[in-house]
N, C-alpha and C positions, 0 to 999 in steps of 0.2 A: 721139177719138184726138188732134186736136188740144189739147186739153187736159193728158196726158201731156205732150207738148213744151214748153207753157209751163211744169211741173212740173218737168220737169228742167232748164230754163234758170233756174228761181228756185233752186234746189237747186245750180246751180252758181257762178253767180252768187254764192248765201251762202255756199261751200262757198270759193270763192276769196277773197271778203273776210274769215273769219274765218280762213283759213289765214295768210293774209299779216300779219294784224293778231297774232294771236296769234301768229306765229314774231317778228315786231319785239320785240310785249313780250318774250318769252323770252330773248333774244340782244341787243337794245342797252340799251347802260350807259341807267341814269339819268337823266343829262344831255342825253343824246338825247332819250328821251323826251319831256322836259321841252318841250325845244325845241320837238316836232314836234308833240305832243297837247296838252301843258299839265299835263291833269288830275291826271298822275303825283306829282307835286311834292305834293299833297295826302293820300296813301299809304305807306307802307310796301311798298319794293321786292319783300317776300314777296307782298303780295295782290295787286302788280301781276301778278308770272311766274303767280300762281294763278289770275289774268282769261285770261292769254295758254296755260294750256294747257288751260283751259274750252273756249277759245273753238276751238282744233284741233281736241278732241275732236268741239265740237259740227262742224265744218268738215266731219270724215271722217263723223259720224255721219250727215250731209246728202248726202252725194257718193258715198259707196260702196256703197251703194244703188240707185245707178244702175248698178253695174257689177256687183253680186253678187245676183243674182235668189232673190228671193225673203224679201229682209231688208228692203221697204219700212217694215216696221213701227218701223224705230231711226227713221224721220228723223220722227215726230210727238215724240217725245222729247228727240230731237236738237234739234230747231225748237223746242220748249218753253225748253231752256235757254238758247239765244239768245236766245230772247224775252225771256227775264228777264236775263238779259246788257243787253239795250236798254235794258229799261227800268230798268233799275239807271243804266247811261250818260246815258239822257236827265235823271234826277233830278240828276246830277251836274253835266250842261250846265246845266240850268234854272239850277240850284244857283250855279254859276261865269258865270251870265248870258250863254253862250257858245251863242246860238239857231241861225246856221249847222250846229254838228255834235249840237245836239240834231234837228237836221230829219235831219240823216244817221241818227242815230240811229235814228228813227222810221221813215224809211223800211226802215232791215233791219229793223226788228222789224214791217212791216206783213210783209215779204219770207218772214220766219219761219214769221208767222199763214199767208200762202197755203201753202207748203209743208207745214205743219204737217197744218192742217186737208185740205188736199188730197188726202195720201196716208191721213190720218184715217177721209176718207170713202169711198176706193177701197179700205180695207181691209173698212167694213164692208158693203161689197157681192158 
């Protein structure tokens, strides 16, 4: 049982960072971006808003799950695409020598993997 609870703290946890991060992409100019992340400047404003509603999608896919019984099975998919979300980002960091928010990076995508795999294996039980 205890297990469950860390489940759904990693699941909201991700559910809250990829909400936040992908509403910023979607809604501030450019410039902002720039400012805050960096990496944007490197992009095309289209693939960024296309990272920022990946990334809500995968948010709701993670979190609403917790609220709607019986849909456990969206968040090893959901968890899938963040993961490849990270590790898209982390190539990026590496890429731009930028090792602080590639470790960020890596941490949600280890966050992904637990979540992922977690509910993975409570479904095949």
């Amino acid at each position: 049982m205890e297990f469950e609870y860390v489940l759904i703290a990693v699941q909201l946890i991700l559910g809250l960072n990829f909400l936040f991060t992908g509403f910023m992409k979607l809604t501030a100019p450019m410039e902002k971006l720039i400012s805050l992340i960096g990496w944007p400047e490197d992009y095309n404003m289209k693939i960024v808003k296309f990272f920022g509603v990946c990334e809500i999608l995968g948010a709701l896919g993670v979190t609403l799950p917790i609220l709607i019984e019986g849909t456990n099975f969206v968040v090893p998919l959901a968890a899938t695409g963040l993961g490849f979300i990270m590790a898209g980002s982390m190539v990026v960091h590496i890429r731009r020598e930028d090792l602080k928010k590639m470790a960020m990076g890596l941490f949600f995508f280890f966050l992904a993997v637990i979540a992922g795999f977690g509910r993975l294996i409570e479904l095949s039980f």
